[in-house]
Structure formats: structure tokens, C-alpha cells
C-alpha positions in Angstrom: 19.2 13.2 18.9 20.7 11.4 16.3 18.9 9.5 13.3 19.7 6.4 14.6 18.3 7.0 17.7 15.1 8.5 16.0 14.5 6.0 14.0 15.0 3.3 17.1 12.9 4.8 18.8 10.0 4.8 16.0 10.7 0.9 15.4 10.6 0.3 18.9 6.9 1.2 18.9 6.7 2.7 22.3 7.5 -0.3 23.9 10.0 -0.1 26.9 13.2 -0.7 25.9 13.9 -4.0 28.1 10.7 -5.3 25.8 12.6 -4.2 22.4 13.9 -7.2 20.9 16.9 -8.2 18.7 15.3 -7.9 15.7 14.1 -4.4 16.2 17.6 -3.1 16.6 18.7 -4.7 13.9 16.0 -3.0 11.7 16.7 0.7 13.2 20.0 0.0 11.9 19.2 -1.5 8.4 16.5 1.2 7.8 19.0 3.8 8.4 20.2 3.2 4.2 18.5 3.4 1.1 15.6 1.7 1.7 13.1 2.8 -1.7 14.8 4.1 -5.0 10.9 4.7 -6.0 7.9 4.8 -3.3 5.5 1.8 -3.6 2.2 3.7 -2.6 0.9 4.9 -6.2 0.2 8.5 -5.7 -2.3 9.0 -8.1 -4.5 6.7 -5.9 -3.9 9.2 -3.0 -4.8 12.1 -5.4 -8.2 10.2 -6.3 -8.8 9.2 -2.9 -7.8 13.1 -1.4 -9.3 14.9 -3.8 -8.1 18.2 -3.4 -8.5 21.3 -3.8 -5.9 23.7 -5.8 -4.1 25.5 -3.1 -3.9 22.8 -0.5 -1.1 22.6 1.9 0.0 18.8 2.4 2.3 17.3 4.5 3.6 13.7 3.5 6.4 10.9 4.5 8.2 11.3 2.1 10.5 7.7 1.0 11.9 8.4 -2.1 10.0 11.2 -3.0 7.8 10.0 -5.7 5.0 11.2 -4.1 5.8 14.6 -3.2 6.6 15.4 -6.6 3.9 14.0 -8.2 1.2 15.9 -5.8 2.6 19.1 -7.7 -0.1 17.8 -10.0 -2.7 18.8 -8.0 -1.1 22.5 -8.1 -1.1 22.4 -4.0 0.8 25.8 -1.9 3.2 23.6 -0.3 4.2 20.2 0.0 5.8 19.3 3.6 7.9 16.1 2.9 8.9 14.9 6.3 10.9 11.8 6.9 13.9 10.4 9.5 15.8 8.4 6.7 18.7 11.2 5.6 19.1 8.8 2.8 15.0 9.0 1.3 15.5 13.1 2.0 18.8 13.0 -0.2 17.4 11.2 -3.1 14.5 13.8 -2.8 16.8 16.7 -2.6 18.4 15.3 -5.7 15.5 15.0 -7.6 14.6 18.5 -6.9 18.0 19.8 -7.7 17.8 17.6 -10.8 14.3 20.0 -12.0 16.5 23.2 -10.9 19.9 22.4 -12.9 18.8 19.8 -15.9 18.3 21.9 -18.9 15.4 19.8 -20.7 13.0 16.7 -19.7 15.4 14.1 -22.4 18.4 14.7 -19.1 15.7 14.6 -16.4 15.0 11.3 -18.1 18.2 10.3 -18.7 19.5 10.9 -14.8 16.3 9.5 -13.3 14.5 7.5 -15.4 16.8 5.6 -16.8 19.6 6.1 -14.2 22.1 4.1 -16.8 24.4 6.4 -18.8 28.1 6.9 -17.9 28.0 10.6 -18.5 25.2 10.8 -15.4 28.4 10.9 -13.3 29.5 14.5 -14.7 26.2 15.6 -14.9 26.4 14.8 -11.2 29.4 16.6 -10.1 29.0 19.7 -12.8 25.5 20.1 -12.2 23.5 18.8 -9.4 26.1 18.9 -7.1 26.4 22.3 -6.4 22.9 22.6 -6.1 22.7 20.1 -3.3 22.7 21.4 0.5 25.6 20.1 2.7 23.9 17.0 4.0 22.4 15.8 0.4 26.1 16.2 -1.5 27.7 14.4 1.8 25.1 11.6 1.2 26.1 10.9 -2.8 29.8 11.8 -2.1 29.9 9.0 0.1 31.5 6.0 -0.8 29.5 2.4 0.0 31.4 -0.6 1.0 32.6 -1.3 -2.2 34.5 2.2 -2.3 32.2 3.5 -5.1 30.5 6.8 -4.6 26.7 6.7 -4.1 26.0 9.0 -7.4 27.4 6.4 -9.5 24.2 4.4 -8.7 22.7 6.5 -11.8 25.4 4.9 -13.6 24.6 1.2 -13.7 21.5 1.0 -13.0 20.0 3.2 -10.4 16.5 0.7 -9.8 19.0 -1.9 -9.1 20.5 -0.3 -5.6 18.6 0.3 -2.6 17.7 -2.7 -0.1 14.5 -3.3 -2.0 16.3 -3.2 -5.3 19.1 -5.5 -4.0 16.2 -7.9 -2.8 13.9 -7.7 -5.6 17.3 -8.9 -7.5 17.7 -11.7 -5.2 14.0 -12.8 -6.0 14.8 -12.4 -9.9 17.7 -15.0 -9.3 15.7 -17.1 -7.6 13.0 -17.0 -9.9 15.8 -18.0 -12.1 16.7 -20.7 -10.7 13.2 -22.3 -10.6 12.5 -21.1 -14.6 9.8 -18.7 -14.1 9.7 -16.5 -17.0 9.9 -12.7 -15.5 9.8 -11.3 -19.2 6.4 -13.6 -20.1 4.9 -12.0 -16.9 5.3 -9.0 -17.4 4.8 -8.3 -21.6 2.7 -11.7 -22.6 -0.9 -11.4 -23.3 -2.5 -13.1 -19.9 -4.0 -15.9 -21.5 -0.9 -16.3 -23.7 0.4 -20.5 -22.7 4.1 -18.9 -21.5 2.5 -16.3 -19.3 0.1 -19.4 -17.5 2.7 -21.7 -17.6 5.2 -18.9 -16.0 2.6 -17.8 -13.5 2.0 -22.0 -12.4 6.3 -22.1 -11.8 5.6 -18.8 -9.9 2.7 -20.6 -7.9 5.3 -23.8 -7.2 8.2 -21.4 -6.0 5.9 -19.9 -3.5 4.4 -23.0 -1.7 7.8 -24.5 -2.1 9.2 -26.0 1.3 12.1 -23.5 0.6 10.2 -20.2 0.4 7.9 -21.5 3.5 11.5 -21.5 5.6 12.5 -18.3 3.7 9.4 -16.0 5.2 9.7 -17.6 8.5 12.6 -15.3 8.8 12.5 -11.8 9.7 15.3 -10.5 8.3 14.2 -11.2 5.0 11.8 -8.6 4.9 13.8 -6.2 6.7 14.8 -4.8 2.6 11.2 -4.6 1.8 11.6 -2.1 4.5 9.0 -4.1 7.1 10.2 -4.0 10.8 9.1 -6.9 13.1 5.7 -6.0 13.8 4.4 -5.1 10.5 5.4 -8.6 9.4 2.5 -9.6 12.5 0.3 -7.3 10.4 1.0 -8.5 6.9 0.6 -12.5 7.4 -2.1 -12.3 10.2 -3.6 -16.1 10.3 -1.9 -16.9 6.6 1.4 -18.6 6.2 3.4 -15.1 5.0 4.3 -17.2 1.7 0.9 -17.4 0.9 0.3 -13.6 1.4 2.8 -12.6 -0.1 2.2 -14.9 -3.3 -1.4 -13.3 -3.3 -0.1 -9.5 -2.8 2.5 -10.4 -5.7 -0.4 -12.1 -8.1 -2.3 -8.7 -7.6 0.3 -6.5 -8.3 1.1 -8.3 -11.7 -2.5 -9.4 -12.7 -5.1 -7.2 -11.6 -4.0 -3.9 -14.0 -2.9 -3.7 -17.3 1.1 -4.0 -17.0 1.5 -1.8 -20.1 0.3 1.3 -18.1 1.7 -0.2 -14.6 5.1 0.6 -14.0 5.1 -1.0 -10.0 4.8 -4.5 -12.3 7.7 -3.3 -14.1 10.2 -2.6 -11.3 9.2 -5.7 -9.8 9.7 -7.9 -12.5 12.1 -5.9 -14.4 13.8 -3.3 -11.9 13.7 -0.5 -14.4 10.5 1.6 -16.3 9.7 0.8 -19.5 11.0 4.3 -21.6 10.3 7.9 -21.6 6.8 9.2 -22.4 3.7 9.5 -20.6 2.4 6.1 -20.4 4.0 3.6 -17.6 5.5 6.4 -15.4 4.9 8.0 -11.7 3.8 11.3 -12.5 6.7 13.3 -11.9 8.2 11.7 -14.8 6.2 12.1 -17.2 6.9 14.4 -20.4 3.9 16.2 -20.0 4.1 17.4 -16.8 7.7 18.1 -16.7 7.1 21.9 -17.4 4.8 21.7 -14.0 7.5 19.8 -11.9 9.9 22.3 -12.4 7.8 25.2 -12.0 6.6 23.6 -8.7 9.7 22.0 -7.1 10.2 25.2 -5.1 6.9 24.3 -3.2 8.7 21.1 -1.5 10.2 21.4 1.6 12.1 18.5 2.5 12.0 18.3 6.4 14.3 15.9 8.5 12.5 15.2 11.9 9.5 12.5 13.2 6.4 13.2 11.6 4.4 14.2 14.8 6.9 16.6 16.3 6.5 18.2 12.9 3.3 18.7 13.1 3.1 19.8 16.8 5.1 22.8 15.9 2.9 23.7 12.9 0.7 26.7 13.2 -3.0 25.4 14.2 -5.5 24.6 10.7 -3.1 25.3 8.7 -2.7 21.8 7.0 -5.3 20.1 4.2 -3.9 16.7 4.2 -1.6 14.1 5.8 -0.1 11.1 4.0 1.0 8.6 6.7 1.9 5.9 3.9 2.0 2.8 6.5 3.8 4.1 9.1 1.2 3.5 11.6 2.1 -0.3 11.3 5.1 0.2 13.4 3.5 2.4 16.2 2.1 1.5 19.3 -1.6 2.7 20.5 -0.3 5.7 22.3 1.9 7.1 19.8 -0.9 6.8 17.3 -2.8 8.7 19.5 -0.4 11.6 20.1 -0.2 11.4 16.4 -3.5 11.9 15.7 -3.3 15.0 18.3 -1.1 16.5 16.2 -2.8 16.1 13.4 -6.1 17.4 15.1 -4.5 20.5 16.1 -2.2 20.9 12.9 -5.3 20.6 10.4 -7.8 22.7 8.9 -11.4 21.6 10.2 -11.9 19.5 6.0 -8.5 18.0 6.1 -8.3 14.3 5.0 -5.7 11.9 6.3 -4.9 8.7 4.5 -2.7 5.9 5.1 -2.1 2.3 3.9 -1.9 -0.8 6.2 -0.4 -4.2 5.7 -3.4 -6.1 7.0 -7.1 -5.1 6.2 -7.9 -3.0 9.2 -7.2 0.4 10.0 -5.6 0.9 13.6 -8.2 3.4 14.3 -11.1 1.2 14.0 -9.8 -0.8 17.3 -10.8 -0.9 20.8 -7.6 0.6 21.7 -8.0 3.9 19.7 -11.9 4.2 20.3 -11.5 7.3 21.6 -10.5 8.7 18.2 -13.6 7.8 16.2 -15.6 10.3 18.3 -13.4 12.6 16.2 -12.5 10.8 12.9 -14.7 8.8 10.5 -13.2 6.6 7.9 -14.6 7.4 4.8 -15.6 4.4 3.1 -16.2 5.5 -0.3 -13.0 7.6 -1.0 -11.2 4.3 1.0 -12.4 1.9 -1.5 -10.9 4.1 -4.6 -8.1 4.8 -3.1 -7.3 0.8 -2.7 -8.9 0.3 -6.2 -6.8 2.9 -7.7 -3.4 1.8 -6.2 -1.5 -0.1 -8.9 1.1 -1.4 -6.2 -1.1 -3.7 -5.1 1.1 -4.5 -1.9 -0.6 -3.5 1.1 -3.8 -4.7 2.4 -5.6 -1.8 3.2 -6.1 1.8 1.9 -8.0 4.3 4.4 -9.1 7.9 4.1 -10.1 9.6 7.3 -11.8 13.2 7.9 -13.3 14.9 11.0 -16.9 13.4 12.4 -19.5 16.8 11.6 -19.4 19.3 14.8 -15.7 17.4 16.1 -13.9 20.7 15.6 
């Protein structure tokens, strides 16, 4: 089965296919690209909420990759990074070939931190390249519509490409357009009179009659990489302007933006510098030694996440990131998920996910049945969502096995 058809079929959430609509198929297409240049679930809240032990064996979704790496923190056995977008797994084969072939952090930095410099090109073809498997170096060989080839991206701006990047750059011109300060947002003190006054334009552009029609319009979140239903999820009984307004004011307000680097691709598409300090984990100085001694324990796997874990051996996995990819599945395929995950797991693994609205799937009437197994764990829920400098999705949730449900 091709990934098109893989992917169709995970969008179309189990529904029959006369019931699949338009703007389904449109999104199996559109999601077949570069979705994420960086993942938007923090991983060092899933770290604080998964507390693990050294050792563990994880298996993760794996977007851009951001996670995975930065789980080498924890100093796990292996890292499964499973995902049907060919283009997430190529920037995470890249990254990896990046920690096997770059000499020093300053060119790790340089290629994907900064993802700017002309001379990324050669270090491209002389150095990553060959370390790339066929489908990975067919991926950046490729030329896009405009007849560039796809490693250029680290040439001109790398935070700038992706559908979310490309969005996120139609919201800067539009934020242009109605004066809001991006640059006040994100470096003025928060009672400073240009941040308030840039954070009241910011309040007038969402509850505009223009951005109202805007998010009526499914499509438009399509690059945020939301199908059709999530979008149900994420504006429940709220206009979606007004949702997404208040997801936007957390992700800016609620943590400090000089040690939040989610607020600075948002409002600036780009990290703030090499160091320690504003950084996903994986690129940080300090734990570059650790990345590259650990890339080796990342296997990046190209199949659906549940067929993966039906042909794992029995308890052999510690933890299962789902991100929010339970958002586009219907009850029954949750179920056969959670199957797999029953069977797959060791009798203490944790599973966490993120949802766009409040509630976790499992905690309906449809999935009952589950509960007599699984028990949401309040406490490590609550850091988990407290922790996550995103600030996107509505709900964080960490699940283990009920006592005696073995």
C-alpha cells in the first residue's frame, strides 16, 4: 500500500468511504508534504509527565523528529519513531545523519539550527548525503515546484518552509497588515505599553469580521496539519477564532519567551541563537556529545503506528507517544490501537497523548470498555499540560494499566 493510501485511510477515520468527504481527501493529499519543520508537542513535558526509567524502550510518532531526539536525554535502549509521512521520516533521517557526519556542535548548529548559510548546500551533498538511505536522499534531491531542490531549504531559511512555516508566514503578513508588533510580543517586557498595545491590535485582528470568515474554512488549517475532524475537536461550542486567539495568547503569555522557543517560531520562524537556553533539547550544546552518542538508538520506522506495534514482541515496550493522533481516529480504531498497545507493552508502560479539545477519547461512553484496563493518571496529566510550552492543544493525558489489568 502506498503512503497515500495510508495516510487516506488514517484521515478517513474508519468511516466508510461513501461517508469520506471532499475535504478529507484533500487533507490525505496535503499531509502527504512537509507538514512540521520542528514538532509542536514540547518534549520535555512528555519526559516530566513519563518519567522514565534509564533503559526504557519507547515507541513515538515521530513529525519532525524533535522528540525522538530529545528522549536520548532520558538515556532510553531504543527509540521506535514510527510515522506514514516519508517526508517527517526524511527530515528525521537527516538529522541523524547530520549527528553521524557533522564534525562539531558549531555545524550541527549551523545546518539545523540556523538552517541559513549558503555553504549548508555542500555540507549537504559532501556530507550528509551519502549517509542518507535511498528514500531520505530521494526526498532532499527532489526538486519542489519551483525547481529548487529540497536541501536548499537549509539555505534560506529552513523554519520558513514546511506547510506550517508557509502559514505561520501568511499570519506574519497579516499581522502586518493590521500593525501588530510581532517583535514587541515576543522580546518586550509584558507590561511594557508596545507589548499591550501590540497584544490589543492582536485581540482586534482575531475578532475581526475577516478572521471570523477565515476559520470558517477548513482548508485553512489543513497547514497547521489539522484534518476535518480535529477542527470539530479544537473549536467545540467556541467560534474557532476565539480558540484559537486564546491557544495563541497562551502560547506567547503564559511562559517566559526568553526560555520558550515555540513563542519564537511562531512569532519569529527561527530560534533565537546557539546555546542552551531557548532550544529543543536535541539542540542544545550541552547535550550534543549525548545526541550523537545516542542517534544509533533511533530507528526510524515507515508504517501506521498500530500495525507497528501488533508485530512487536509482547511487553517489550515502556512508553507510547501518540502526540494527537487520536483526534483523527474513529472509536474502533482507537480501540484496536489500544490492543496493540496492551499486548505490545510491559505491564508499567505509560502512554501519553495530546488532544485538541479538553477530553481524552478514552474517557467516553464509546471506549468504556478501555477504562476497565487504563486509568488516566491525573497527576502526571496535569504536569504534563503545565509543562508543555506549546501551549496549542487543549489537553495533555498520561495513561497506565488499572492494578491486576495485566
Amino acid at each position: 500500500m502506498n503512503t497515500q493510501q495510508l495516510i487516506a485511510d488514517a484521515v478517513r477515520n474508519s468511516k466508510d468511504r461513501s461517508e469520506s468527504t471532499i475535504w478529507d481527501r484533500l487533507f490525505s493529499i496535503w499531509f502527504r508534504r512537509l507538514v512540521y519543520t520542528q514538532i509542536w508537542e514540547d518534549p520535555e513535558a512528555d519526559l516530566a509527565a513519563l518519567q522514565l526509567p534509564i533503559g526504557s524502550t519507547i515507541v513515538t510518532i515521530s513529525s519532525g523528529g524533535c522528540n525522538a531526539l530529545s528522549y536520548l536525554t532520558a538515556k532510553p535502549a531504543q527509540v521506535f519513531a514510527v510515522d506514514l509521512n516519508e517526508a517527517h521520516l526524511a527530515l528525521l533521517k537527516l538529522k541523524l545523519a547530520g549527528l553521524r557526519a557533522l564534525p562539531d556542535y558549531e555545524q550541527f548548529w549551523r545546518f539545523f539550527g540556523e538552517g541559513t548559510a549558503d555553504d549548508n548546500s555542500d555540507l549537504y551533498r559532501q556530507r550528509l548525503r551519502p549517509q542518507l538511505d535511498g528514500d531520505a536522499r530521494s526526498y532532499w534531491d527532489e526538486r519542489d515546484f519551483r525547481g529548487r531542490a529540497r536541501y536548499r531549504y537549509f539555505t534560506d531559511g529552513f523554519y520558513r518552509h514546511g506547510a506550517l512555516g508557509s502559514f505561520i508566514g501568511f499570519a506574519h503578513l497579516l499581522a502586518k497588515f493590521a500593525k501588530i508588533d510581532l517583535s514587541a510580543l515576543l522580546e518586550a517586557a509584558p507590561e511594557s505599553p508596545e507589548r499591550q498595545a501590540a497584544l490589543q491590535q492582536l485581540d482586534r485582528l482575531f475578532h475581526s469580521r475577516f478572521a471570523k470568515l477565515l476559520t470558517r474554512t477548513p482548508a485553512l488549517l489543513f497547514s497547521l496539519g489539522i484534518p476535518p475532524q480535529q477542527r470539530e475537536l479544537l473549536g467545540g461550542d467556541q467560534p474557532l477564532n476565539e480558540v484559537l486567539h486564546q491557544r495563541l495568547l497562551r502560547l506567547i503569555n503564559v511562559y517566559p519567551n526568553e526560555t520558550n522557543y515555540f513563542a519564537w517560531q511562531a512569532l519569529s520562524r527561527r530560534y533565537p541563537g546557539p546555546g542552551d537556553t531557548c532550544l529543543p533539547l536535541y539542540l542544545q550544546r550541552s547535550r550534543y556529545a549525548q545526541m550523537r552518542s545516542g542517534a544509533g538508538l533511533i530507528i526510524p520506522v515507515h508504517q501506521n503506528l498500530r500495525v507497528f506495534l501488533e508485530n512487536l514482541p509482547a511487553r517489550q515496550i515502556d512508553a507510547v507517544v501518540l502526540l494527537d493522533s487520536q483526534d483523527w481516529m474513529a472509536p474502533d480504531e482507537i480501540r484496536a490501537l489500544w490492543d496493540a498497545i496492551d499486548r505490545a507493552g510491559k505491564d508499567s508502560v505509560r502512554v501519553i497523548f495530546r488532544t485538541a479539545g479538553a477530553e481524552s477519547p478514552l474517557e467516553t461512553e464509546p471506549l468504556a470498555p478501555l477504562r476497565e484496563v487504563w486509568r488516566r493518571d491525573a497527576e502526571r496529566s496535569a504536569l504534563g499540560f503545565d509543562r508543555d510550552r506549546s501551549g496549542i492543544y487543549g489537553g495533555f493525558h498520561c495513561y497506565t494499566r488499572r492494578p491486576g489489568a495485566n
